[in-house]
N, C-alpha and C positions, 0 to 999 in steps of 0.2 A: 504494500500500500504506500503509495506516495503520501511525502508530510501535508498536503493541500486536504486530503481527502480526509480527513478526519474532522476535519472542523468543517466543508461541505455537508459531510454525511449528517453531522451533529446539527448543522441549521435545517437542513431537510426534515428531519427529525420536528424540526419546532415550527414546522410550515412556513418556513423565513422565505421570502422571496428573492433576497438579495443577500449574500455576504461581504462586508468592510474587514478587508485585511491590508492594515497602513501601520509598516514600523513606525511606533514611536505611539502606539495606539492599543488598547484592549481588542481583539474584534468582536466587530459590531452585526449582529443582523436586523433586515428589516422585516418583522412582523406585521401584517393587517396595514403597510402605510408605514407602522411606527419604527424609528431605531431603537434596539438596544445593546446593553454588553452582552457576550457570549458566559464572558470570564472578567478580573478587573485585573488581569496580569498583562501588561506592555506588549508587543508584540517585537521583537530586535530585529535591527535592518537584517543581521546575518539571519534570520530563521525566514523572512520575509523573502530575501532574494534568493535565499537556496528554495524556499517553496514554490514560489512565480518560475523561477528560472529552469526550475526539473518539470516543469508541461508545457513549456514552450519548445514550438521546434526550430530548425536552424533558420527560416525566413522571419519568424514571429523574433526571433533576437538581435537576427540583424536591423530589423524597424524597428523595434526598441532601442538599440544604442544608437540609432542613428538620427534617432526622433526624440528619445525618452517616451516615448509612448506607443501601444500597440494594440488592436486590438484581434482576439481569435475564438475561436471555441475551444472547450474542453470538455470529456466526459468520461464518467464512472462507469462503465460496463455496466449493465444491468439495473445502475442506479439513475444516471439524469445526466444530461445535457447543460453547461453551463455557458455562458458566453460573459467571454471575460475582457475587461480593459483594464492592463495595466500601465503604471509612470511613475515618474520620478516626482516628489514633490520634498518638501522645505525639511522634514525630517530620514528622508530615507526612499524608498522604493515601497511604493502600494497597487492593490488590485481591487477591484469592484467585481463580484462574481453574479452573473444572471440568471437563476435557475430556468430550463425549458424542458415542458415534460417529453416523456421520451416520444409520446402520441399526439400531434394535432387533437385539441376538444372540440369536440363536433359544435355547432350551432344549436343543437339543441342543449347540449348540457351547456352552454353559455346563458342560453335562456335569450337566443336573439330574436326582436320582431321579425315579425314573416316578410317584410319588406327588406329582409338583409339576405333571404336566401331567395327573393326574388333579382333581387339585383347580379348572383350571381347567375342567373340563367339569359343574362344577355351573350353576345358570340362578337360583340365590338365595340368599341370605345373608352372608356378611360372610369375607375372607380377609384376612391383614394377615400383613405384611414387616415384621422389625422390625431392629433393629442401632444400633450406636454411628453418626456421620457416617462417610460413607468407606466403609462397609461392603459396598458393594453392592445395595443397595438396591432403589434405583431403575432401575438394570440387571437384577435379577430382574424387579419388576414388569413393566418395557417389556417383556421374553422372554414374560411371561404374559399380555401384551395382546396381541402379536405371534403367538400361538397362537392365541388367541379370533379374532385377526382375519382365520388362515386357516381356521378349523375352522367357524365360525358367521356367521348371518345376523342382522345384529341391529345395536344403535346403540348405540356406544362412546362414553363422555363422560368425558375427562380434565379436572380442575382440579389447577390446578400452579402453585407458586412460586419458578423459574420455569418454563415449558414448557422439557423438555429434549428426550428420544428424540420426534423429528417421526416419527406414525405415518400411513402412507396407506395409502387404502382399499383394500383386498383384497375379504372376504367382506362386511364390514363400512363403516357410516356411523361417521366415524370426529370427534367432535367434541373440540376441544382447547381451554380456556378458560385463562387465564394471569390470578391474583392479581394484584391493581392494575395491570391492563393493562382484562381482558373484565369484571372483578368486583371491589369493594373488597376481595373477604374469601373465605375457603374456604367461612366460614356460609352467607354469602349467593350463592356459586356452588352449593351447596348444594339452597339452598331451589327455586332456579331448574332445578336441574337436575331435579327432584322432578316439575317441569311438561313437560320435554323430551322423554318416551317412552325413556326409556334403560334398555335390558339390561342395561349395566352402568359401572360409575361408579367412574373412578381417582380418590381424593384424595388428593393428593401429601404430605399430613403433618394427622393428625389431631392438631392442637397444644390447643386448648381444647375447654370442653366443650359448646358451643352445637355446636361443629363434630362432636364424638361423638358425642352424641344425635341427629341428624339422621341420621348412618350409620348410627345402633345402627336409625331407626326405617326407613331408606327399604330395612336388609336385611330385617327386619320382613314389609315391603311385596311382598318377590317381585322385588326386585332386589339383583344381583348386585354389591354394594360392596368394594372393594380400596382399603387401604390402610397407612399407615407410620406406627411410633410408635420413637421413641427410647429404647427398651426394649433389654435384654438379658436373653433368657430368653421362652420363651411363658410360661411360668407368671406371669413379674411384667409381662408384658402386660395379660394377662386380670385381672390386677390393679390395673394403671393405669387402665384403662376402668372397673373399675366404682367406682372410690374418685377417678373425675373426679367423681362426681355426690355429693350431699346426703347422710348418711347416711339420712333419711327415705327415698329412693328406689333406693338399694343391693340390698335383697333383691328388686323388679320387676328391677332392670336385671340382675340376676346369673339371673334367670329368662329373658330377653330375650336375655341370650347365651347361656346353656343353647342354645337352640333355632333362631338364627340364624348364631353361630359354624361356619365350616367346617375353619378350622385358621388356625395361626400357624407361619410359617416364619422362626424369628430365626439370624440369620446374621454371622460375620465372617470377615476375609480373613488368610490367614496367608502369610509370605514362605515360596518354595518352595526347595526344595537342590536337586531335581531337574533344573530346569531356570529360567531366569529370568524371576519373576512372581511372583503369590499365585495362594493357593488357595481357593477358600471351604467353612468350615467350618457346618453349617445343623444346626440341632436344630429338628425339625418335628413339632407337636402336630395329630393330627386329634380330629377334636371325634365320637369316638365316644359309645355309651351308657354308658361310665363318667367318660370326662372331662365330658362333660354333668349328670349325676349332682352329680360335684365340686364343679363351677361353681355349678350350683343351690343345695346345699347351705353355700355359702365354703368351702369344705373348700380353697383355693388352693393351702396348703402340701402337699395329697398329688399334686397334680398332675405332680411331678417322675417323682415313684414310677411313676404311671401311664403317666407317656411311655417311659418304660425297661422297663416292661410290655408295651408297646406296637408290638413290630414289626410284629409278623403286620399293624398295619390299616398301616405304613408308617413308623412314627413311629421317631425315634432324639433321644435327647438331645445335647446339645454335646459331653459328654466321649467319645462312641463316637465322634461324627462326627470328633472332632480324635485320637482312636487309630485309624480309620481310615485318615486322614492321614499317620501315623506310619508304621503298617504297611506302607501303599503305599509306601515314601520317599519319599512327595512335600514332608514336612514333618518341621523336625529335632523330637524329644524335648523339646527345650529350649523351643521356642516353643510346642510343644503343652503342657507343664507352664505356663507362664506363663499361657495363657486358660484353662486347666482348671477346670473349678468345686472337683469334688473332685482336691486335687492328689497325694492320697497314690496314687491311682492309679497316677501316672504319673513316681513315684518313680523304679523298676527303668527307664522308656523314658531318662528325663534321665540315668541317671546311665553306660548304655552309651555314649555321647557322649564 
């Protein structure tokens, strides 16, 4: 047993979602949202770098010294999937460990609305997951891949920094490409994928805009693109994508997602009272004939309006979806006021408390 795995094993153990291993520091995991100590004993650079440094392989250390920072997967046989980032910081060498289970959760045990597994039965254009880190993310997406991959016949193409949910093939030819492992770059697994025959094509973070434009054009194309911005809000999604690019190209690209947009699913996680966990809270934009409209025209700011318009096609904004929460018990007043956008709503919910 490598020295990492014991303290892994031991937060898995306590449903940690995350482990804090930073010499000069107790490690820490994160519970339900919250941090705590594992132990109160320091952790020493030497136990720290000989632990990070025995599950890294030889590309993962050469981009560590040459960067101080790296990031990769790791995993315990039989136990779990971690995706890790480590670096150098002001007392020593630390890592931040990502637990992923070893299975894609289906959409049903997520408890997704039926407008999420609708969405995945389109064959073109563009879906995106969006949220702060943490938020669930990329556990939606893998549940949405993990649909497509019982539902359809066709040829899946993951690029990921790094490969986390390992998907096998079911209905589906299931391709997984890993950022500075298969490809230098999201762009350039991109452009390759363009030549690959793929139905459809996870990008695990549309960070720049060489990487946008290539999504914005290959949904264009008749294939089915999925992917994550670190956005909160669909409305300041569709506004990040089109103010990636030049103003000179702004009003084609705002025509481009007019027409190739299927929706934006932005989600975060909230601690529950119910019973011990989070919840996820999801405000999900489909891209009908008035939000297209919007789009086309910048009209961005009435977008909100529209999604609160919006049920009949599926759609609900953040603050219904975190009163729905409330309602249910499954989440106090208090935390639902804190992410609220409009918080005078949820004055009367806080102040029952």
């Amino acid at each position: 047993m490598r020295k990492i795995d014991q303290f892994l094993q031991a937060a898995l153990q306590q449903n940690a979602s995350d482990l804090h291993f930073l010499s000069g520091d107790p490690p820490r995991i994160r519970v339900h949202g919250g941090l705590q100590n594992m132990m109160d004993t320091e952790l020493t650079v030497d136990i720290v770098q000989e632990s990070i440094f025995e599950i890294m392989d030889g590309a993962a250390q050469r981009t560590f010294e040459e960067q101080d920072a790296v990031d990769f997967a790791y995993e315990i046989p039989e136990v779990s999937r971690f995706r890790v980032n480590a670096f150098r910081h002001l007392n020593g060498v630390g890592a931040v460990f990502r637990a992923i289970p070893s299975n894609a959760i289906t959409l049903d045990e997520l408890d997704m609305p039926r407008i999420v597994r609708d969405l995945c039965k389109h064959t073109s254009g563009m879906i995106l997951v969006t949220g702060k880190t943490g938020s669930g993310k990329s556990t939606t997406l893998a549940a949405m891949i993990d649909e497509m991959n019982r539902r359809m016949k066709g040829h899946i193409l993951t690029i990921e920094d790094p490969i986390e949910f390992v998907h096998k093939a079911k209905g589906c030819l299931i391709s997984q490409r890993e950022v500075g492992v298969h490809s230098p770059g999201f762009a350039e697994a991109l452009h390759s994928a363009m030549r690959e025959d793929p139905d459809v094509i996870l990008v695990g973070e549309m960070r720049d805009l060489e990487t946008i434009s290539i999504a914005v054009t290959a949904a264009e194309m008749g294939i089915l693109v999925m992917g994550t911005l670190h956005t909160n809000g669909a409305a300041p999604t569709v506004d990040r994508i089109i103010n990636s690019f030049p103003a000179d190209k702004q009003s084609h690209i705002r025509t481009m997602i007019s027409t190739s947009l299927r929706g934006v699913i932005s989600q975060q996680l909230l601690p529950t009272i119910h019973r011990p966990g989070r919840a996820a809270a999801l405000e999900i934009m489909i891209n009908t004939n008035a939000i297209a409209n919007l789009i086309r025209q910048g009209k961005l700011d009435q977008l909100e309006t529209a999604i609160q318009s919006g049920g009949a096609a599926g759609m609900q904004s953040m603050d219904k979806a975190l009163m729905d929460l409330v309602e249910k018990g499954w989440v106090s007043g208090h935390e639902a006021y804190l992410q609220a956008h409009n918080k005078q709503k949820f004055e009367k919910v806080r102040e029952t408390e």
